[in-house]
Backbone as ProteinMPNN parsed JSONL, in Angstrom:
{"seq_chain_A": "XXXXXXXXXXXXXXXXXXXXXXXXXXXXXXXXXXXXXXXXXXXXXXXXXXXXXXXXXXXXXXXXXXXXXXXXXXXXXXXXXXXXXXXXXXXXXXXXXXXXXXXXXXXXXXXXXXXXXXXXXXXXXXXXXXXXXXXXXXXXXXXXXXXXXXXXXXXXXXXXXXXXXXXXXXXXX", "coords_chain_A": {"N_chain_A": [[5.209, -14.954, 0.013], [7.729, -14.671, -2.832], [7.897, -14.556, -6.072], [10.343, -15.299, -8.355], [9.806, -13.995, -10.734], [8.48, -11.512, -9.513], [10.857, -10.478, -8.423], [12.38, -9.868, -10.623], [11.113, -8.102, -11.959], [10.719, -5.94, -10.005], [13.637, -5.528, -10.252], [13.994, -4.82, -12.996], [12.357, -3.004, -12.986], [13.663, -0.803, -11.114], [16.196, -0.79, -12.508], [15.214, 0.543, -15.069], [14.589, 3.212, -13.503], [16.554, 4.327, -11.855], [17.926, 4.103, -8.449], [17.577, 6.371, -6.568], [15.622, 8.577, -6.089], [15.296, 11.764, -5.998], [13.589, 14.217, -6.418], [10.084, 15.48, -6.566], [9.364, 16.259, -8.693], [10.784, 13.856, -10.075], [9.408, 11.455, -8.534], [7.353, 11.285, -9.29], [7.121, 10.66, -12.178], [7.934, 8.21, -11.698], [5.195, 7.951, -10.412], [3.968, 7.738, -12.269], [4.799, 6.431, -14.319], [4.313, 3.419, -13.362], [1.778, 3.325, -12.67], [0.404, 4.05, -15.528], [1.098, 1.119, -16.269], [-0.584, -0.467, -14.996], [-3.351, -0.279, -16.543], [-6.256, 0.367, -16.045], [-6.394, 1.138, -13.833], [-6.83, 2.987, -10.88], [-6.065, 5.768, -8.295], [-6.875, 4.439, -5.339], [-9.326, 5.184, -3.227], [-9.035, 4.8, -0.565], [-6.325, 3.022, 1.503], [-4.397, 0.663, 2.835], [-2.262, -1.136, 4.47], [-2.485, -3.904, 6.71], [-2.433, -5.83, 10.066], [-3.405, -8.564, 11.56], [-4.874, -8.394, 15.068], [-4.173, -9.551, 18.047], [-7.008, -9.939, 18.686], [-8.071, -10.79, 16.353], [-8.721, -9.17, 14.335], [-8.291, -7.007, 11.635], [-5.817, -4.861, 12.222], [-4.797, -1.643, 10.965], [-1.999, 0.688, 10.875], [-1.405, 2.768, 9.653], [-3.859, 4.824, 7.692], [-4.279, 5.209, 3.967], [-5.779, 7.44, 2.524], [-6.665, 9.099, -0.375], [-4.38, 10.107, -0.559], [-0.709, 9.909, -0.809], [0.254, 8.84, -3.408], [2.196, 7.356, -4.464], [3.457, 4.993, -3.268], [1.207, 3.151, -3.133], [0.524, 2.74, -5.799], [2.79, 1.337, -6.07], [2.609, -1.03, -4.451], [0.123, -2.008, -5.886], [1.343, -2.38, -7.837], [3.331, -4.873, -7.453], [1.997, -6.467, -6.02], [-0.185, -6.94, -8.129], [-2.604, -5.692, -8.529], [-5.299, -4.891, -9.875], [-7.671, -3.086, -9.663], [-10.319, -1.494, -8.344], [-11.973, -2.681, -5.191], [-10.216, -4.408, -2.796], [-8.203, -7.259, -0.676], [-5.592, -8.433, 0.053], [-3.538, -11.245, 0.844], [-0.144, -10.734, 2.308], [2.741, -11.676, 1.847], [6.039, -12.127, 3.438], [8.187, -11.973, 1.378], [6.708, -10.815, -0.673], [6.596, -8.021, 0.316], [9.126, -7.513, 0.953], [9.875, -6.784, -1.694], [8.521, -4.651, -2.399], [9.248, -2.695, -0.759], [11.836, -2.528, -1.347], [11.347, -1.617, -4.171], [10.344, 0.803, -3.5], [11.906, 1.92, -2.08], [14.019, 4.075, -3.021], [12.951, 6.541, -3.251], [12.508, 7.275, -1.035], [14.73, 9.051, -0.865], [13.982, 11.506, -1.975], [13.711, 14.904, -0.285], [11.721, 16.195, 0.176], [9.295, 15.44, 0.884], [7.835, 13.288, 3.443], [8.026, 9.881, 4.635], [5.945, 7.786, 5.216], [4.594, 5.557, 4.289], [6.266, 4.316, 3.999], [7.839, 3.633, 6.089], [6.239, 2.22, 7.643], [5.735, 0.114, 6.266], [8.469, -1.487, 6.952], [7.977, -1.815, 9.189], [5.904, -3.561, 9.824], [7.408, -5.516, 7.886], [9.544, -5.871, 10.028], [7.904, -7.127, 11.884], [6.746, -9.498, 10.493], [8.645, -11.345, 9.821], [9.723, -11.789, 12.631], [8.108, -13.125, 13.702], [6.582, -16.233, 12.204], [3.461, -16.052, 12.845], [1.942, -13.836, 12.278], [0.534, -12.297, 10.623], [-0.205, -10.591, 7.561], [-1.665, -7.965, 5.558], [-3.1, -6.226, 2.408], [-4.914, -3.993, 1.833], [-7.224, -2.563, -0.685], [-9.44, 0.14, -1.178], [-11.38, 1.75, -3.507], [-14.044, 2.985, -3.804], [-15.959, 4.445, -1.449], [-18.409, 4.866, -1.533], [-19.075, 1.883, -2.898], [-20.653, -0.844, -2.294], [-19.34, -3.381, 0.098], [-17.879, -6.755, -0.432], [-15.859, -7.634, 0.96], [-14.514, -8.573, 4.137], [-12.091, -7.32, 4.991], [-11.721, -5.122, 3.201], [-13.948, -4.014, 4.373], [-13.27, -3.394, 6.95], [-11.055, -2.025, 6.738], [-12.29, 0.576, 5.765], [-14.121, 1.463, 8.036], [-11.96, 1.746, 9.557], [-11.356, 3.897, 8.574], [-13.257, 5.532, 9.001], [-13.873, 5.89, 11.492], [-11.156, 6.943, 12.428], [-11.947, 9.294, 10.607], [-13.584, 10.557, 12.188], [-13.069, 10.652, 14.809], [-11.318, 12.252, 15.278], [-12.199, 14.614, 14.131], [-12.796, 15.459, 11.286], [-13.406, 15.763, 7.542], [-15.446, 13.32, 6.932], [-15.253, 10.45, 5.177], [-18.549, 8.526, 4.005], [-20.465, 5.822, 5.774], [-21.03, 4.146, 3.896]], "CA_chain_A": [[6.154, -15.516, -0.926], [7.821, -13.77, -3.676], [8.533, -15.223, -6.919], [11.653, -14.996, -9.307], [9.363, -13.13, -11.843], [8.364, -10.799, -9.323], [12.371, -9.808, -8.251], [12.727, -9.264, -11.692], [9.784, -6.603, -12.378], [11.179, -5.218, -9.504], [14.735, -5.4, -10.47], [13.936, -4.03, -13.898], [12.291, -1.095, -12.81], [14.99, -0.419, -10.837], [17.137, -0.443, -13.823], [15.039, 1.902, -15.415], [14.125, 4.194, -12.742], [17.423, 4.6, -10.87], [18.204, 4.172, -7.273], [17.552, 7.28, -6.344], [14.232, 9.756, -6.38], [15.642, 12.86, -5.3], [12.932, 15.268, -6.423], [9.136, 14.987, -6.427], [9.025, 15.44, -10.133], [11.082, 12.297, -10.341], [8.511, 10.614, -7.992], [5.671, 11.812, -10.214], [7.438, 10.465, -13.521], [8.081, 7.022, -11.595], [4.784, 6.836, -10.325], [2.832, 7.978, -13.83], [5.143, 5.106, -15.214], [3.908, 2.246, -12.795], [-0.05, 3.201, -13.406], [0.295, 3.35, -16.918], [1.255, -0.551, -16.549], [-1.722, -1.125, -14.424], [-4.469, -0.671, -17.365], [-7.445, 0.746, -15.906], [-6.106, 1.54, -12.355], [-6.989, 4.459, -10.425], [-5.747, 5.714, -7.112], [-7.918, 4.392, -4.597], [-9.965, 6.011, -1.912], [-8.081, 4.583, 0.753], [-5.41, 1.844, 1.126], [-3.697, 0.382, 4.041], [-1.187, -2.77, 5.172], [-2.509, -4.004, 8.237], [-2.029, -6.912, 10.39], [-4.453, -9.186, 12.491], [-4.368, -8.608, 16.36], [-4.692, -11.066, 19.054], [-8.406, -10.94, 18.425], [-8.272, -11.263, 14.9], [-9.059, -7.949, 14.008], [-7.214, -6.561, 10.996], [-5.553, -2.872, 12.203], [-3.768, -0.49, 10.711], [-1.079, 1.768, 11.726], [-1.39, 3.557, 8.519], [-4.597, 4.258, 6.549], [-4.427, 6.537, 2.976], [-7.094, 8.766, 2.345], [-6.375, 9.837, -1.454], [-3.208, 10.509, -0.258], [0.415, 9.553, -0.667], [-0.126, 7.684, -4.548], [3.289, 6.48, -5.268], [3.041, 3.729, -2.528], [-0.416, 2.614, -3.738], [0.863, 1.929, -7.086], [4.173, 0.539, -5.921], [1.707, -2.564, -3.864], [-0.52, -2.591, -6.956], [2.471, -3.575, -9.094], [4.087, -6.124, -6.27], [0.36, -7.271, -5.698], [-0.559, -7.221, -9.716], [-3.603, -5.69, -8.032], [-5.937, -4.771, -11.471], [-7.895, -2.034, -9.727], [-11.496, -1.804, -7.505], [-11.849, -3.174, -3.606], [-9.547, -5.631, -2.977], [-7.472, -7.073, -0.216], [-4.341, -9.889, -0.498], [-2.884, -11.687, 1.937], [0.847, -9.829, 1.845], [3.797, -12.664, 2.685], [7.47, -11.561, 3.348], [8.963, -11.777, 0.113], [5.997, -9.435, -1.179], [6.5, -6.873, 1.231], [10.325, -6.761, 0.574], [9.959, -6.38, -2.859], [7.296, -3.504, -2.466], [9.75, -2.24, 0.532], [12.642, -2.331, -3.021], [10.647, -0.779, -5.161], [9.615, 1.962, -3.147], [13.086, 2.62, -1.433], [14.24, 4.854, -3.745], [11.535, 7.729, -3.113], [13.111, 8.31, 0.512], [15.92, 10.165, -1.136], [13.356, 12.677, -1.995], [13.807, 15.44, 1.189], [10.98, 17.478, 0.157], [8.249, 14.172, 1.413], [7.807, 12.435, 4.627], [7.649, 8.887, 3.998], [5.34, 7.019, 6.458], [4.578, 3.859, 4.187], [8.244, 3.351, 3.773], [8.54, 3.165, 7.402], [5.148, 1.091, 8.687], [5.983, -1.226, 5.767], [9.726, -1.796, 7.361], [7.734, -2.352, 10.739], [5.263, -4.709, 9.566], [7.879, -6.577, 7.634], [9.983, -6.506, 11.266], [6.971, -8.503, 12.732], [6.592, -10.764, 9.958], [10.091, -11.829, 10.29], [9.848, -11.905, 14.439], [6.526, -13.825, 14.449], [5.723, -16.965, 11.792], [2.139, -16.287, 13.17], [1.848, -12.904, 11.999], [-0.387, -11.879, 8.695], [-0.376, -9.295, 6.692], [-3.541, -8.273, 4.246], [-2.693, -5.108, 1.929], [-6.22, -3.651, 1.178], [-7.498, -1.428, -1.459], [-10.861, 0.662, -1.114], [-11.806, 1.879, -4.456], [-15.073, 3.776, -3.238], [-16.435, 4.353, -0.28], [-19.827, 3.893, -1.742], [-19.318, 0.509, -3.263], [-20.856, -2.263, -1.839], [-18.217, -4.535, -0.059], [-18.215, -8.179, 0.236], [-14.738, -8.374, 1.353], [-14.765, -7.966, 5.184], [-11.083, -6.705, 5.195], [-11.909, -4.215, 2.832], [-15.223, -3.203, 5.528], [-11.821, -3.323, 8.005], [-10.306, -0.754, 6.316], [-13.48, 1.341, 5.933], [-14.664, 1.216, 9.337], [-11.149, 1.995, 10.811], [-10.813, 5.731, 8.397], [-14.511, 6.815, 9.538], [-13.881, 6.511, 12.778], [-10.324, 8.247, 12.925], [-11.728, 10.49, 10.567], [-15.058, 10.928, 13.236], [-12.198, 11.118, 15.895], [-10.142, 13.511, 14.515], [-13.218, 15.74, 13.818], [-12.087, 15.567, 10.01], [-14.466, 15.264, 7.256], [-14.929, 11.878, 6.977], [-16.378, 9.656, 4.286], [-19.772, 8.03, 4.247], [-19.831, 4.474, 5.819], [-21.736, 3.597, 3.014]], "C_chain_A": [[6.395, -14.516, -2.035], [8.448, -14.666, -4.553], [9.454, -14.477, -7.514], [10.719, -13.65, -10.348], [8.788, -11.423, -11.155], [9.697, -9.268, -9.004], [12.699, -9.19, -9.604], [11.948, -8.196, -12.359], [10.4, -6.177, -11.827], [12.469, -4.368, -9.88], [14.646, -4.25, -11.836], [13.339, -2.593, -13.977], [12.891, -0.383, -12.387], [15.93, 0.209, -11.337], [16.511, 0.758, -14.037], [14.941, 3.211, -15.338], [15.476, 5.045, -11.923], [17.327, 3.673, -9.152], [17.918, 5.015, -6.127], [16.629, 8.514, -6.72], [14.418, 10.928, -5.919], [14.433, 14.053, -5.238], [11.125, 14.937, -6.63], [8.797, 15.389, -8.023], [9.659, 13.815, -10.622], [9.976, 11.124, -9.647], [7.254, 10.597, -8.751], [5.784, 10.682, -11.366], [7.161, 8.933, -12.877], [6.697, 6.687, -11.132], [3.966, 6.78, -11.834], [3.334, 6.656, -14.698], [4.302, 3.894, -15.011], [2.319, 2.226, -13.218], [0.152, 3.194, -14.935], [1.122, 2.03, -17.183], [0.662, -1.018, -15.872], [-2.981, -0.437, -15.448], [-6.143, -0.31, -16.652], [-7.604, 1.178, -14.354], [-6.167, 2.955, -11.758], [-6.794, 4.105, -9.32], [-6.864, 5.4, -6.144], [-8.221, 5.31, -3.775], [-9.568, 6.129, -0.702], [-7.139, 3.543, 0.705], [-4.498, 1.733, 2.281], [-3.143, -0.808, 3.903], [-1.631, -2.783, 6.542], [-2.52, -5.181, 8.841], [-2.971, -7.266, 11.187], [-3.73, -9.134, 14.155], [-4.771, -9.545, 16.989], [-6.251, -11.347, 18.693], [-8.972, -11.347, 17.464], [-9.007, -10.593, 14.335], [-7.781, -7.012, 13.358], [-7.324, -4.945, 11.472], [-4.637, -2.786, 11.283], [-3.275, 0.783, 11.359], [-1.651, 2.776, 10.724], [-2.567, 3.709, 7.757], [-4.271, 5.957, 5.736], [-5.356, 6.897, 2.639], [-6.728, 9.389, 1.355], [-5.436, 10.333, -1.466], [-2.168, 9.235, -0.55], [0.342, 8.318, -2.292], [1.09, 6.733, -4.85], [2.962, 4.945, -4.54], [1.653, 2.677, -2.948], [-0.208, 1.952, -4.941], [2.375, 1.073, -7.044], [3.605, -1.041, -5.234], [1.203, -2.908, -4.367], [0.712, -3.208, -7.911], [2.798, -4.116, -8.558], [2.947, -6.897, -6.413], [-0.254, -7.66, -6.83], [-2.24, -7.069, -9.709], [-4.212, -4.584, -9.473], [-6.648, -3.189, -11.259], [-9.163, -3.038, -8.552], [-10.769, -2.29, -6.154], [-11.578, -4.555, -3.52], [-8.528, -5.956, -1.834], [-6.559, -8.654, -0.238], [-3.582, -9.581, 0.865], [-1.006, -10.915, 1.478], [2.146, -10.859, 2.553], [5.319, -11.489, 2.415], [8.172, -10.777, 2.626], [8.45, -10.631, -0.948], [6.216, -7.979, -0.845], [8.416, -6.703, 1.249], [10.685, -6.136, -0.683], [9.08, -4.91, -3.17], [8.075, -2.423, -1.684], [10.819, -1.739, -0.982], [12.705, -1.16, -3.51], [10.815, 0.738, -4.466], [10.864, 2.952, -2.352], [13.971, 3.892, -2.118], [14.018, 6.791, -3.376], [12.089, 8.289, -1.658], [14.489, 8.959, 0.19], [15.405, 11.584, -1.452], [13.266, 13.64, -0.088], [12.261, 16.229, 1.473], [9.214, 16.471, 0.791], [8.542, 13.33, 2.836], [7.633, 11.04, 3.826], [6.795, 7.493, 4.993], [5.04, 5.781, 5.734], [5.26, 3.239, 4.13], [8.042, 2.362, 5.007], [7.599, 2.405, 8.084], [5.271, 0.024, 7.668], [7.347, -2.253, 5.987], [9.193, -2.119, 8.642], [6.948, -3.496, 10.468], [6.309, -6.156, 9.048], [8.717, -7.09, 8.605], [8.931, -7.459, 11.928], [6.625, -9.838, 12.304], [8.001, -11.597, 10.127], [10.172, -12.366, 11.863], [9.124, -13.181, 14.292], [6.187, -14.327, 12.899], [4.054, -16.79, 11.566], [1.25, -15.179, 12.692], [1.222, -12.943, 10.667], [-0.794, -10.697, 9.07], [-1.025, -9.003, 5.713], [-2.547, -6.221, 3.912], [-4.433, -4.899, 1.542], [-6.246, -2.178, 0.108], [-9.128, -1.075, -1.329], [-11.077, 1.552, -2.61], [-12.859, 3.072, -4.435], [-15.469, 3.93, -2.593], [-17.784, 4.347, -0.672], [-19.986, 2.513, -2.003], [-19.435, -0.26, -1.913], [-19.769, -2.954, -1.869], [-18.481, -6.046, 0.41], [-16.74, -8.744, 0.373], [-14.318, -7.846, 2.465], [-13.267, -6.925, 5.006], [-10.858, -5.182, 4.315], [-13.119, -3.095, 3.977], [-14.178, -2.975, 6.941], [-11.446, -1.747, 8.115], [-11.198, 0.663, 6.574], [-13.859, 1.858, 7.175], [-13.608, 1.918, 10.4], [-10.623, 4.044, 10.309], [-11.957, 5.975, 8.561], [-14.461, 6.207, 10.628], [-12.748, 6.964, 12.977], [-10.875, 9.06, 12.26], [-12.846, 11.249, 11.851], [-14.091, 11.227, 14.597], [-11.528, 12.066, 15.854], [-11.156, 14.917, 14.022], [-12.792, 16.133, 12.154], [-13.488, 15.197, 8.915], [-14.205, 13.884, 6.835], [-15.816, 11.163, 5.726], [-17.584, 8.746, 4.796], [-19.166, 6.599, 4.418], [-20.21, 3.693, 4.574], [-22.236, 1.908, 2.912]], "O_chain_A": [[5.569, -13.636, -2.276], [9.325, -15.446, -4.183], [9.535, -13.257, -7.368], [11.17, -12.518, -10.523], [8.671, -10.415, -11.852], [9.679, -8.047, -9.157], [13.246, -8.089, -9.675], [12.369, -7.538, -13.31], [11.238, -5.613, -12.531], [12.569, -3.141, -9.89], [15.097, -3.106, -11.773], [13.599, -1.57, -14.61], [12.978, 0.741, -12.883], [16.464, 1.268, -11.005], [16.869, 1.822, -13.533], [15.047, 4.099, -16.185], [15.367, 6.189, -11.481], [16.618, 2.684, -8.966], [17.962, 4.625, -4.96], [16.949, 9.323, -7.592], [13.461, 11.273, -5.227], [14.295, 14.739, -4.226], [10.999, 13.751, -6.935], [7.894, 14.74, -8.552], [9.12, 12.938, -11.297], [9.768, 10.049, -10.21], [6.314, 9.809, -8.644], [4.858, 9.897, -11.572], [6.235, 8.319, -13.407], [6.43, 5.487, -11.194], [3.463, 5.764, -12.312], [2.647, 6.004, -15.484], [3.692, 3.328, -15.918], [1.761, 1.366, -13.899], [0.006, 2.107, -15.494], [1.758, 1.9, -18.229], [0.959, -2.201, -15.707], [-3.78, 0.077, -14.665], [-7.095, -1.001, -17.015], [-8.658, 1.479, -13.794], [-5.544, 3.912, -12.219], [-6.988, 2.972, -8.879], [-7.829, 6.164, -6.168], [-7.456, 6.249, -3.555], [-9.633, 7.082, 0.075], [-7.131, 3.031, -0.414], [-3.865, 2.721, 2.652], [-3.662, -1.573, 3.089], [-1.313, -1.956, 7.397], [-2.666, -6.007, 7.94], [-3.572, -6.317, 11.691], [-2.629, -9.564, 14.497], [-5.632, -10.341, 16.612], [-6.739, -12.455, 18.469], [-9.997, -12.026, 17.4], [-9.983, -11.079, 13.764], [-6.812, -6.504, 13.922], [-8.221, -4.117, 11.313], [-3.85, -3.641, 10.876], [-3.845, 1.608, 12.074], [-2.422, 3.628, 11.166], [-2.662, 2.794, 6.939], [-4.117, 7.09, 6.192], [-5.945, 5.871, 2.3], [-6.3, 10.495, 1.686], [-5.281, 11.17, -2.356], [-2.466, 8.041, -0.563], [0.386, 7.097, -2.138], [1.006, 5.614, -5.357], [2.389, 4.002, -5.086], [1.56, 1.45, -2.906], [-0.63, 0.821, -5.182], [2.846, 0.346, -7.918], [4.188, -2.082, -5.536], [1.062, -4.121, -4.206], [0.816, -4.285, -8.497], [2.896, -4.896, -9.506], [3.006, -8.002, -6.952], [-0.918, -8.694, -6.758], [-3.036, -7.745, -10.36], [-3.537, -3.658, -9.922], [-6.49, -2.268, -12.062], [-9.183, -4.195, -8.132], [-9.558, -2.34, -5.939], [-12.222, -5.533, -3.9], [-7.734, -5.02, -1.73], [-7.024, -9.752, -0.543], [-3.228, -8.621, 1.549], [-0.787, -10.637, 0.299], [2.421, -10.726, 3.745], [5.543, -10.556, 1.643], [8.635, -9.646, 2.776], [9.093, -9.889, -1.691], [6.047, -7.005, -1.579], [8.866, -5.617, 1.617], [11.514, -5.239, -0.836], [9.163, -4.287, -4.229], [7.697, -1.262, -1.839], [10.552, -0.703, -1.591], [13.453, -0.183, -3.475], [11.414, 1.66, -5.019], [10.85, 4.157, -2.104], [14.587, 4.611, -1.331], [14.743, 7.785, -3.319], [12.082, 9.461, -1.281], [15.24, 9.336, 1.09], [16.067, 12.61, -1.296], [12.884, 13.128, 0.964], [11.801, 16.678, 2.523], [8.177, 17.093, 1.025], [9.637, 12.806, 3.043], [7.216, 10.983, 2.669], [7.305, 6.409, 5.275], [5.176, 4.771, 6.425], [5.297, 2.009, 4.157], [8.04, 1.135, 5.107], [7.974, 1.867, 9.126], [4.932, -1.089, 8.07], [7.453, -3.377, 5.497], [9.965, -2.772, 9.344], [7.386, -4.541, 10.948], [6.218, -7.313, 9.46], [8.954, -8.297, 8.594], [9.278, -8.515, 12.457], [6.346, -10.849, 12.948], [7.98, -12.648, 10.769], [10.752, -13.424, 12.107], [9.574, -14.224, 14.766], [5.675, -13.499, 12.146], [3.431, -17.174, 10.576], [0.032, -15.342, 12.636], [1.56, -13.709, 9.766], [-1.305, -10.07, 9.998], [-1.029, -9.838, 4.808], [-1.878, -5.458, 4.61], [-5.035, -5.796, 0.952], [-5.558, -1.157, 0.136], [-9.966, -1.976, -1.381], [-10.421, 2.541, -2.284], [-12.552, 4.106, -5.029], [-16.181, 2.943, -2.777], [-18.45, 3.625, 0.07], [-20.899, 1.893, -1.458], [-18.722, -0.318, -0.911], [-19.137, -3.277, -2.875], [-19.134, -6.407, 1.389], [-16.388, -9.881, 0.057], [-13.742, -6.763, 2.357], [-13.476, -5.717, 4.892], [-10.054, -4.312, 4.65], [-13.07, -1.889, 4.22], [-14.588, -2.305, 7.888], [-11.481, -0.827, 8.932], [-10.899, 1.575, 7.345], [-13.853, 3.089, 7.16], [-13.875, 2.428, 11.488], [-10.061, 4.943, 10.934], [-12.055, 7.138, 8.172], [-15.608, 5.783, 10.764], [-12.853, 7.71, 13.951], [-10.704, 10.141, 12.823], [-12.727, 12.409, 12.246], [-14.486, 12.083, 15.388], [-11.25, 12.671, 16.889], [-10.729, 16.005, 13.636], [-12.455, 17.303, 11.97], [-14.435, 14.516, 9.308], [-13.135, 13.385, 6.486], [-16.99, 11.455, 5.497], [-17.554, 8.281, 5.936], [-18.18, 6.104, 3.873], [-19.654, 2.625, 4.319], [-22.936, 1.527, 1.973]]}, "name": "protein", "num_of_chains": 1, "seq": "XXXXXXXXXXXXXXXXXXXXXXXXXXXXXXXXXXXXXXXXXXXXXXXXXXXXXXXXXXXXXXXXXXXXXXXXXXXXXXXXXXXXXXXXXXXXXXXXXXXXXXXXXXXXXXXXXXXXXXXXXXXXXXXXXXXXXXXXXXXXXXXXXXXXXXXXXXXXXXXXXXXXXXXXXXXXX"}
């Protein structure tokens, strides 16, 4: 679900920001704006959108690895996510408004944009398929102690691509 108050954060940053991110200092400026209106927020460790499969096992297409920040803070402001390991159920209306926000940034040429485009696939499935859920997670540390499985989801699914990928990989901790 997406409320009126959220269209209008959106909308208004909009306003302020443009339409249009052509250069990756403009992506910088827009995202340095959005964290300084999350209050104690730092880029997480990792951060993914992923969806439950038939066996009810949240994947991801996509996981970030200290990488790619604008997106991260474009789901923390949609999500009003404060900071630390955290994951929220992610309905429709969330995920278009985050999809909004973030549309902009693919006018930049000089960036690939892979959360644009697995958050335009996810929101095709939520749309297809009622039955479908969507969890946005944030990992914070890979040491912290988690007691939120979907966060141990997330965890679990970047040390073993990175252990697949022969990459260094973070501790499961």
């Amino acid at each position: 679900m997406s409320s009126a108050k959220d269209e209008s954060t959106v909308t208004a940053l909009l306003d302020e920001f443009g339409n249009r991110w052509e250069t990756p200092e403009k992506i910088a400026a827009v995202r340095e704006r959005l964290i300084a209106d999350l209050p104690g927020w730092k880029l997480p460790a990792a951060y993914g959108l992923g969806i439950y499969d038939v066996s009810g096992e949240l994947v991801f297409g996509l996981k970030n690895v200290g990488e790619h920040p604008l997106p991260a803070a474009v789901m923390a402001t949609v999500l009003r996510h404060k900071g630390g390991s955290k994951s929220y159920q992610v309905y429709q209306g969330a995920l278009e408004q985050a999809i909004r926000l973030l549309q902009p940034a693919a006018a930049c040429t000089a960036y690939d944009h892979p959360n644009l485009a697995e958050w335009r696939r996810i929101l095709k499935l939520l749309k297809a398929d009622p039955q479908v859920e969507a969890k946005m997670v944030f990992v914070a540390d890979f040491e912290d102690w988690r007691d939120d499985d979907d966060v141990d989801d997330l965890c679990e699914a970047v040390y073993y691509a990175a252990k697949s990928t022969r990459k260094a990989k973070p501790d499961r901790g």
